[in-house]
MARFIFI-378832 format. One line per 3 residues: number of its first residue (from 0); their letters; for each residue y, z, x of C-alpha. Coordinates in pm, 1 decimal, always signed. Layout:
residues N
NUM) a) Y/Z/X | ...
end
This chain:
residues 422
0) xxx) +283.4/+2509.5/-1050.5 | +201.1/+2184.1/-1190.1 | -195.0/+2208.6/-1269.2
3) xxx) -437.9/+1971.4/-1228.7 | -552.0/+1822.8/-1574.6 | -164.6/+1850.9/-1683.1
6) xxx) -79.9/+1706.1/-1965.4 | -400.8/+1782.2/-2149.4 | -451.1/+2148.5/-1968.2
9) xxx) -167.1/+2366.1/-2036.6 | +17.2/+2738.9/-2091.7 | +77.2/+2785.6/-2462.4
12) xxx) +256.0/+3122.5/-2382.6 | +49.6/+3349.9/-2126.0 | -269.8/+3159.5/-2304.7
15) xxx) -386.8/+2837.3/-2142.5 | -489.5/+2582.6/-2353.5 | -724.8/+2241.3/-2292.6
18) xxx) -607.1/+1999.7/-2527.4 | -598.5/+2262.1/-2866.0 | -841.1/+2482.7/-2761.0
21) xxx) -764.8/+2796.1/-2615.8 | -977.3/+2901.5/-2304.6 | -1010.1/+3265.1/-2339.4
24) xxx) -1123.7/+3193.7/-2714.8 | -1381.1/+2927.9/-2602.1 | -1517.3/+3221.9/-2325.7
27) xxx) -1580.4/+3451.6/-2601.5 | -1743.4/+3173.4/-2816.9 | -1955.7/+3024.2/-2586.8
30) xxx) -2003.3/+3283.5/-2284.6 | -1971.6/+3210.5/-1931.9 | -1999.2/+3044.6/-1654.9
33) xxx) -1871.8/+2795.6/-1926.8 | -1772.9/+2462.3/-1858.0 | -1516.8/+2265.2/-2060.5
36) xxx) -1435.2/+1909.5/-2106.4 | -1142.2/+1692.9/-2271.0 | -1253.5/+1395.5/-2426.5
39) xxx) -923.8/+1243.1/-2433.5 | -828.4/+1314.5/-2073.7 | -1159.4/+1139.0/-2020.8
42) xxx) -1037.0/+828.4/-2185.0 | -692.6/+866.0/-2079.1 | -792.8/+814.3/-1713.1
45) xxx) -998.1/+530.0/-1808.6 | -766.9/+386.9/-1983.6 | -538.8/+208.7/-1663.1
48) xxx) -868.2/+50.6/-1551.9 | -895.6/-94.4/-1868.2 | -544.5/-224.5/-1880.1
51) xxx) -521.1/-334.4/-1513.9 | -818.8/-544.4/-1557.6 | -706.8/-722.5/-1947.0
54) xxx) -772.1/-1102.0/-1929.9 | -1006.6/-1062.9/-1646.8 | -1411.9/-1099.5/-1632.7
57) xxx) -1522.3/-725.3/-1590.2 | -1721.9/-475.5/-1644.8 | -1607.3/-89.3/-1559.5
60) xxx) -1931.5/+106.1/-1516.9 | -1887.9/+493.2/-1492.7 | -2032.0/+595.4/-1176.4
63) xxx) -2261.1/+859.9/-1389.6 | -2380.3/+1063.9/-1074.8 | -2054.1/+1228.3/-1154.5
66) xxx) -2108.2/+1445.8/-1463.8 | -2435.3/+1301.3/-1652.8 | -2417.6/+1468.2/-1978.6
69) xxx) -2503.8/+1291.7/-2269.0 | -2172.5/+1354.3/-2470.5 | -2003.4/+1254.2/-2176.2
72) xxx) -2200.5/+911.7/-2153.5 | -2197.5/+862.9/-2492.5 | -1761.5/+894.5/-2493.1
75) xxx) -1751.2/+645.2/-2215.0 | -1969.4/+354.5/-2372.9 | -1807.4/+413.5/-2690.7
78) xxx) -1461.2/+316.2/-2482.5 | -1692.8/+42.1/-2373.1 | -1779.5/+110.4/-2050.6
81) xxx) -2130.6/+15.7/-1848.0 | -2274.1/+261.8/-1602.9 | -2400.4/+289.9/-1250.1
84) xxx) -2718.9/+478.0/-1208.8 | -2886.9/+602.6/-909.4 | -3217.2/+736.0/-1014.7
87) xxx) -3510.5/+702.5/-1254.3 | -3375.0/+1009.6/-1458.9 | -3034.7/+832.5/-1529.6
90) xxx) -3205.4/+560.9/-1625.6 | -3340.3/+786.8/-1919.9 | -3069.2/+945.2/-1933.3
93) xxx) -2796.6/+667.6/-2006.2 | -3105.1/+506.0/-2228.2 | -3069.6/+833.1/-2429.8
96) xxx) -2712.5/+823.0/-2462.0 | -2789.8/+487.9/-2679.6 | -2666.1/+252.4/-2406.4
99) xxx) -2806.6/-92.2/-2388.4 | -2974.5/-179.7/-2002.6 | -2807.2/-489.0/-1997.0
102) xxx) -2481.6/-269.2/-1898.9 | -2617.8/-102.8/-1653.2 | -2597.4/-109.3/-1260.6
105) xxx) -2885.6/+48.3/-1040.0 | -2783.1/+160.2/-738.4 | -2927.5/+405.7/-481.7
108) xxx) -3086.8/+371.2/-100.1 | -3409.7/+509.8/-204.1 | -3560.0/+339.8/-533.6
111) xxx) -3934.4/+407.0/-610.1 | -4146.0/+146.8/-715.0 | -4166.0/+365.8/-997.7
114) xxx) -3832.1/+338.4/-1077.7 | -3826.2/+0.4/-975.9 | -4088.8/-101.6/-1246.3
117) xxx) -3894.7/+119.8/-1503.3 | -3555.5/-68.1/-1444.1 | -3712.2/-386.4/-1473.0
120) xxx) -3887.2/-317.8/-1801.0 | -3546.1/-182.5/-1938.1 | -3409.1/-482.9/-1851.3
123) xxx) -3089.5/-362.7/-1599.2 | -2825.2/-588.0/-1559.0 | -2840.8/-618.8/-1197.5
126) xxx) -3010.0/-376.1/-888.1 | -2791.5/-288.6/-598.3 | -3009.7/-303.9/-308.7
129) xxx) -2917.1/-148.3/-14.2 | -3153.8/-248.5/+249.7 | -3338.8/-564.4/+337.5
132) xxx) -3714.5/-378.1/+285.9 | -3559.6/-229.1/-61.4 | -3570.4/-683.7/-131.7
135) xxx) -3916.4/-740.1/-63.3 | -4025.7/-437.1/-219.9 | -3848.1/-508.1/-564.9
138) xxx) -3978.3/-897.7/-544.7 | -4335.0/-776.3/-504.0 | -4277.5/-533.5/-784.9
141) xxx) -4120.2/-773.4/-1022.6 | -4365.0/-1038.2/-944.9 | -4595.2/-830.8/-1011.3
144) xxx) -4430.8/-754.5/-1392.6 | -4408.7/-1091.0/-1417.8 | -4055.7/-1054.9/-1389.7
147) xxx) -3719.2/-1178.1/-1191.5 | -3501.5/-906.0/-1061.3 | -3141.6/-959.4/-1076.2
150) xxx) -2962.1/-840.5/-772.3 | -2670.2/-741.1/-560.1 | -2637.6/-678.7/-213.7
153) xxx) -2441.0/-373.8/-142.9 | -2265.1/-435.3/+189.8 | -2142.4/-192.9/+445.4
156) xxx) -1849.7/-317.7/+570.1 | -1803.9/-76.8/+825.0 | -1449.4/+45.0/+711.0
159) xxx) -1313.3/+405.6/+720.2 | -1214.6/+531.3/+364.9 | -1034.5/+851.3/+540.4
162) xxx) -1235.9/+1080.6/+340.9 | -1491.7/+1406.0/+439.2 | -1798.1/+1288.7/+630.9
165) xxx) -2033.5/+1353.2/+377.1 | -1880.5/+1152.9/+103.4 | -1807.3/+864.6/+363.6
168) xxx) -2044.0/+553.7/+282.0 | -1880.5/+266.2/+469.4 | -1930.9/+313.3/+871.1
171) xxx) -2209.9/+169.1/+1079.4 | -2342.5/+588.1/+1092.8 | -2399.3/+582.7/+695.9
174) xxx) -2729.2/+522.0/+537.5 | -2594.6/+316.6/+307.1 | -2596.0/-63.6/+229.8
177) xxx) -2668.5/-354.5/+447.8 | -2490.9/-426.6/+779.1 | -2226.7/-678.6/+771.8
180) xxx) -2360.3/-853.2/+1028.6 | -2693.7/-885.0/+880.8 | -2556.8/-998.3/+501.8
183) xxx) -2594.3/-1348.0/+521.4 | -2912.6/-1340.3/+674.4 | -3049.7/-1080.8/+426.6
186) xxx) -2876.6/-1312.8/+140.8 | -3106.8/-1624.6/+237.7 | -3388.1/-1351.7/+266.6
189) xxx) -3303.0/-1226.6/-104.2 | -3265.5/-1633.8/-249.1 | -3564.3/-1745.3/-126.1
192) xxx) -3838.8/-1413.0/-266.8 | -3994.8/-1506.2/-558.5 | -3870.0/-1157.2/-739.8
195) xxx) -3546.2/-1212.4/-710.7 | -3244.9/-1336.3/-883.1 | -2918.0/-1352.2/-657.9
198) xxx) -2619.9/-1224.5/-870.6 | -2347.2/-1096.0/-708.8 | -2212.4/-883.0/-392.2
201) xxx) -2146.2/-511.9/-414.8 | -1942.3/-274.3/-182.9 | -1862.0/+110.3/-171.8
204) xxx) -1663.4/+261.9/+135.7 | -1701.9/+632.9/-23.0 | -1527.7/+897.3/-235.6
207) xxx) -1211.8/+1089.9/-289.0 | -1006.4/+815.8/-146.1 | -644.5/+861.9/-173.7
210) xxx) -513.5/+528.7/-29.2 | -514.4/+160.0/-123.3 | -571.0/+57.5/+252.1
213) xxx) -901.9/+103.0/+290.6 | -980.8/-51.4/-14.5 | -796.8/-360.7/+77.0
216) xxx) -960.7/-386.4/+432.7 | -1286.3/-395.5/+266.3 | -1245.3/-631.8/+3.9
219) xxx) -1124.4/-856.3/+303.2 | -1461.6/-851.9/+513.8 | -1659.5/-843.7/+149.4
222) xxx) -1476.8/-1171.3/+79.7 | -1530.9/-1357.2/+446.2 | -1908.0/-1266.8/+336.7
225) xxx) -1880.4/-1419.4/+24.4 | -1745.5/-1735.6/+141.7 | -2008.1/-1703.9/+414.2
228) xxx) -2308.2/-1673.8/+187.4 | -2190.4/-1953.8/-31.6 | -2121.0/-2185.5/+248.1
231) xxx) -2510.9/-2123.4/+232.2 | -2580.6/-2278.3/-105.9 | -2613.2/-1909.6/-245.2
234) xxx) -2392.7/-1831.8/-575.0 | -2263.0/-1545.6/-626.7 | -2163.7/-1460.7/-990.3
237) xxx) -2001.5/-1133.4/-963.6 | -1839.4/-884.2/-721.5 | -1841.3/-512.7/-733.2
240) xxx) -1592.7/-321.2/-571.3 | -1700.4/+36.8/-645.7 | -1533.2/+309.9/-734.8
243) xxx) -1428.8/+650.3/-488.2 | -1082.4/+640.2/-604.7 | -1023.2/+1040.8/-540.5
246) xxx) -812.7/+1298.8/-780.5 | -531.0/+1536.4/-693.6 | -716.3/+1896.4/-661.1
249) xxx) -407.0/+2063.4/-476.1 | -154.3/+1857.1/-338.5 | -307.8/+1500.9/-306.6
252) xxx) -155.7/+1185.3/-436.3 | -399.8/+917.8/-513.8 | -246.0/+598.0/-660.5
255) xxx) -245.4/+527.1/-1014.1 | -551.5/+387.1/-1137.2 | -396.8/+41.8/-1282.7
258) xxx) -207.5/+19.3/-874.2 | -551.4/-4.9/-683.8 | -701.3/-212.1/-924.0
261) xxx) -317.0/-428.1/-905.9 | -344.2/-431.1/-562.3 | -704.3/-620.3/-530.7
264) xxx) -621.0/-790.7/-810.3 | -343.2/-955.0/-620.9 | -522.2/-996.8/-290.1
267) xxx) -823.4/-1178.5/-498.5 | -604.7/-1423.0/-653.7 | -420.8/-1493.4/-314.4
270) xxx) -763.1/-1583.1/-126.6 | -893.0/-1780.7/-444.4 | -1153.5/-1569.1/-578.7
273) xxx) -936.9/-1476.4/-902.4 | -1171.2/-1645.9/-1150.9 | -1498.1/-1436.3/-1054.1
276) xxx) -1667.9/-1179.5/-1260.6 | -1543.7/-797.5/-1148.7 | -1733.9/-497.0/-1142.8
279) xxx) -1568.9/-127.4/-1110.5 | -1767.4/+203.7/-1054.4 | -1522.1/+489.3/-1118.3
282) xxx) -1679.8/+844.6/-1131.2 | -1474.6/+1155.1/-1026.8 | -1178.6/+977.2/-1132.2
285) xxx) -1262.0/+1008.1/-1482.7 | -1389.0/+1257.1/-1481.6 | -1225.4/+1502.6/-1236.3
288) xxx) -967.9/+1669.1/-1388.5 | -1089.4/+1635.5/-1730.3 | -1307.3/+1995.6/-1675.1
291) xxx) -1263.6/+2311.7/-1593.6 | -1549.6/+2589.4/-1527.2 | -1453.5/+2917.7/-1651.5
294) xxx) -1582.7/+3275.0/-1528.1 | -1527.1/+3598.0/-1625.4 | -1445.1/+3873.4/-1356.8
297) xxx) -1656.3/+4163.7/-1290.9 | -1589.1/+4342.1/-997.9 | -1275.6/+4389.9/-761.2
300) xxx) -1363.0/+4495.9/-439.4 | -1080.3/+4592.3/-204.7 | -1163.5/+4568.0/+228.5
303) xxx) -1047.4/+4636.6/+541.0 | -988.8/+4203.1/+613.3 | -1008.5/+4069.9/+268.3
306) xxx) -992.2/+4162.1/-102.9 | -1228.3/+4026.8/-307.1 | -1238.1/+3898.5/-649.5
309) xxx) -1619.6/+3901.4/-782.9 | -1692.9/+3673.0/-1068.9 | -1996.4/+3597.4/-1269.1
312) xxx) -2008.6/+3179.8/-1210.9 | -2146.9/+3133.7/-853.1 | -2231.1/+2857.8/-564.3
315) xxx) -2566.6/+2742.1/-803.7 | -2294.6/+2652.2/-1070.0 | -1998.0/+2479.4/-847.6
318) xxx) -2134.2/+2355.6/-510.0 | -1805.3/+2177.0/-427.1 | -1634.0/+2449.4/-210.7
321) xxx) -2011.4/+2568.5/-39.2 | -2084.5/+2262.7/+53.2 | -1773.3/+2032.7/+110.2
324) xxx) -1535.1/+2345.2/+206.3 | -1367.9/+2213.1/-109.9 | -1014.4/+2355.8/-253.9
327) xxx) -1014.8/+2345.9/-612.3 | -705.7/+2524.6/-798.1 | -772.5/+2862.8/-956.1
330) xxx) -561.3/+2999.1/-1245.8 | -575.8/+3279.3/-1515.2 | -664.5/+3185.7/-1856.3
333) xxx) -421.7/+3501.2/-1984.3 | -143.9/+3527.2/-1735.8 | -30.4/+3899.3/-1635.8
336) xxx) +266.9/+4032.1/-1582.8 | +228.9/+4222.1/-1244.0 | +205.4/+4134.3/-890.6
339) xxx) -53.5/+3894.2/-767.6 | -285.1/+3982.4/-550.1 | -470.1/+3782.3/-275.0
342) xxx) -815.2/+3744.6/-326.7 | -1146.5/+3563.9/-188.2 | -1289.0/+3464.5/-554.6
345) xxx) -1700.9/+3480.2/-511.5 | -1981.5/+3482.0/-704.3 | -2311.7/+3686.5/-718.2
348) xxx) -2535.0/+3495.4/-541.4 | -2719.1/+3665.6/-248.4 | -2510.7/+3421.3/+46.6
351) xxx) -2192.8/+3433.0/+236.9 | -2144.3/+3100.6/+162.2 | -2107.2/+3195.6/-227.0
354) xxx) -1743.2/+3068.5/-282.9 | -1539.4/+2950.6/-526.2 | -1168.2/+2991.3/-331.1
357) xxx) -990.1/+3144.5/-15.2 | -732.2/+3391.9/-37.9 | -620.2/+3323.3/-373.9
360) xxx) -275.4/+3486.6/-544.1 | -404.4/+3613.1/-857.9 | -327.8/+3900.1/-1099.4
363) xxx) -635.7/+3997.3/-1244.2 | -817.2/+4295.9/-1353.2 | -1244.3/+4314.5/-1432.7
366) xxx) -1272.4/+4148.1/-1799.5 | -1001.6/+3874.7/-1732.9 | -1108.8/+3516.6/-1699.9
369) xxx) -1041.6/+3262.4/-1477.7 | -1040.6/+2857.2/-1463.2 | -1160.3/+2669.5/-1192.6
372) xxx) -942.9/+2352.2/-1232.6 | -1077.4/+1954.2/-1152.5 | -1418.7/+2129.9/-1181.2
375) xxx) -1505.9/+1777.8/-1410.8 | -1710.9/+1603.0/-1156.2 | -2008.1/+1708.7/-933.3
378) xxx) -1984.4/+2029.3/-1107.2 | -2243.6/+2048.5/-1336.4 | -2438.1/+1782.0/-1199.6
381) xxx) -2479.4/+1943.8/-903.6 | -2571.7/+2275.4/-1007.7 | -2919.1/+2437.9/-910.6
384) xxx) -3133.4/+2765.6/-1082.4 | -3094.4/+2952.4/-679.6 | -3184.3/+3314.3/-761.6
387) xxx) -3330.1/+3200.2/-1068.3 | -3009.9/+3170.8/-1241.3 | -3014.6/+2985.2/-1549.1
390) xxx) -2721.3/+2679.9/-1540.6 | -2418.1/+2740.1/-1739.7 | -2331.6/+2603.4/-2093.6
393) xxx) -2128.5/+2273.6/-2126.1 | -1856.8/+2245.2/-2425.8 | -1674.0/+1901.2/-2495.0
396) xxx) -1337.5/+1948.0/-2666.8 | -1231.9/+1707.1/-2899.7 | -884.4/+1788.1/-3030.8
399) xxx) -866.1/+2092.9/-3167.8 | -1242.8/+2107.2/-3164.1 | -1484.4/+2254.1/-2921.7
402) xxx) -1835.5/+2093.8/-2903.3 | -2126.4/+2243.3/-2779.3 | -2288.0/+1977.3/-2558.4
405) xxx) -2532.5/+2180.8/-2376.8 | -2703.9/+2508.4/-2439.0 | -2691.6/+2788.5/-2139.0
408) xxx) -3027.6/+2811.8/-1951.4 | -3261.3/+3120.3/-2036.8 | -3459.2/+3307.0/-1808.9
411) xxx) -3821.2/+3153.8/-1969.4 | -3690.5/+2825.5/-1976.2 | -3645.2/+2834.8/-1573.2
414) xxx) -4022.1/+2884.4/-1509.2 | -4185.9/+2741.6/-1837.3 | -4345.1/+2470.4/-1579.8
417) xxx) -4508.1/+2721.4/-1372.5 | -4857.9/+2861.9/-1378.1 | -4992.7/+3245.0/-1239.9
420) xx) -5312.1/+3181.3/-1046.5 | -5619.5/+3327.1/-1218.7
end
């Protein structure tokens, strides 16, 4: 079995290995539910972005919704990367990280004025807004900072990215972006408030996309718009194509990277907009199969339908396969030699829907731990306290070296916020 995160994740012997750090070891260092993260996988996807796009305008901003830990920022703007934020918090959060404003993207269908006001005073490079009362709302609040907002439309061009419904952002049904129909009309809308600052044209059809097709239909009916809206008198300095570009978990086969970005490349230059400024917001794909969460096994419980594998990470620390009915690879961090098994793998927490994978072939005995592989995006970032369970530590291996990035969640630390009555 090839695994997921191959080259960098790897058997050494019947010990696997994440770049030079051996899993088992880190398990014992660190505890679990543990996850772990390769810096240079990390850069390694990044890094056919980077060279797809050399002599062009661009700006590559890691979709940070993925996996928002500051380690994990700060490796990406290092590589020089900008970021695409969808809240107040990542706003503080990539400000933490020590990244300037002026590389970063604010995107999201529900921005506070609040957040509004704190973008502004930042000073963001440009807000994706995603609805035509989202315009006069940030006009009113920039006028009223004595500001200009700089903005982006983000357009739904109504195309199907092939993908699970909830992940799907591109059909009339989604809640986000502005209808195609109604994008040069909300253009003039945007050029003529007083709070606003036309910049570019911005377009996301979803996540975990494994074809260039849908890509390329999009980009098509985002570039009729923008010869549209500049037929109007309206410039538009910039276009941003997203991200969703999916990873292989089992058996999928996403292209390369440097072919998407090839492909749109070419169909740009062929309908004349070549020369214009380009803006990428990759998230899983960088981050995907650069982590793995590892769990120790307690309890093996044999039934009458199913055996079941009982481990000690649970649905509050990898929501993927609850919520999305996701298959992520599971593997042994010390192979054994005797005959698999097939287990459910589940975690503690008091629901049926606490999952982590379906009839699984594993040899493993109570004390053994096992890697959830591709477990690099909406992991973490996605994990909750339910049953007042205190989120798992976060290690970032560079090299040979394993860094402790965040600290595992205590009991007190879960309700320091709350107060008894009297």
């Amino acid at each position: 079995m090839k695994l997921p995160g191959a080259p960098f994740l790897a058997y050494r012997g019947e010990s696997l290995h994440l770049d030079g750090c051996e899993l088992d070891a880190l398990a014992d260092r660190f505890g679990t539910p543990l996850y772990v993260y390769s810096q240079a996988a990390m850069l390694a996807a990044l890094a056919p972005y980077q060279r797809a796009l050399v002599g062009r305008k661009h700006l590559i901003c890691y979709a940070m919704k993925a996996n928002s830990n500051l380690a994990v920022l700060q490796t990406f703007a290092r590589a020089g990367c900008g970021f695409d934020i969808v809240s107040g918090g990542e706003l503080a959060r990539v400000l933490a990280a020590g990244v300037s404003a002026d590389r970063v993207v604010f995107s999201g269908v529900g921005k506070t004025r609040e957040e509004m006001r704190l973008a502004l005073r930042a000073g963001v490079k440009c807000f994706n807004v995603e609805s035509e009362a989202e315009l006069e709302v940030l006009s009113a609040v920039a006028v009223q900072e004595g500001r200009q907002a700089p903005v982006s439309l983000r357009v739904n061009p109504d195309v199907d990215a092939g993908t699970h419904p909830y992940i799907s952002t591109g059909l009339k049904a989604n809640k986000f972006g502005v209808a195609h129909d109604r994008a040069v009309a909300a253009y003039r809308r945007a050029a003529a408030l007083p709070g606003l600052s036309v910049i570019g044209i911005d377009c996301h059809i979803g996540s975990q996309i494994t074809e260039i097709a849908p890509y390329l239909d999009a980009l098509d009916r985002v570039l009729d718009l923008v010869e549209a809206i500049e037929a109007q008198g309206i410039a538009l300095h910039h276009l941003d194509l997203g991200g969703g570009l999916g990873i292989t978990y089992t058996d999928e086969t996403p292209p390369a990277a440097d072919e998407l970005i090839g492909a749109l490349l070419t169909r740009l230059d062929a309908r004349g907009h070549g020369h214009r400024m380009l803006m990428f917001e990759p998230g899983r794909s960088l981050v995907g199969n650069a982590g793995v969460l590892l769990t120790e096994t307690l309890y093996l419980k044999p039934g009458q339908e199913k055996n079941f594998c009982i481990v000690d990470a649970a649905m509050n620390d990898l929501m993927r396969p609850a919520m999305y009915e996701a298959t992520m690879a599971i593997v042994a961090c010390r192979r054994r030699d005797e005959a698999p098994v097939t287990y459910d793998v589940v975690g503690p927490v008091c629901e049926s829907g606490d999952w982590l994978g379906r009839a699984r072939s594993l040899a493993v005995q109570p004390g053994d731990r096992l890697a959830v592989l591709s477990a690099g995006a909406y992991g973490m970032s996605m994990a909750s306290n339910y049953n007042t369970r205190g989120r798992a530590a976060e290690v970032l291996v560079v090299g040979d070296e394993a860094h402790l990035v965040r600290e595992r969640e205590q009991p007190a630390e879960l309700f320091r916020g709350e107060r008894l009555l009297p």
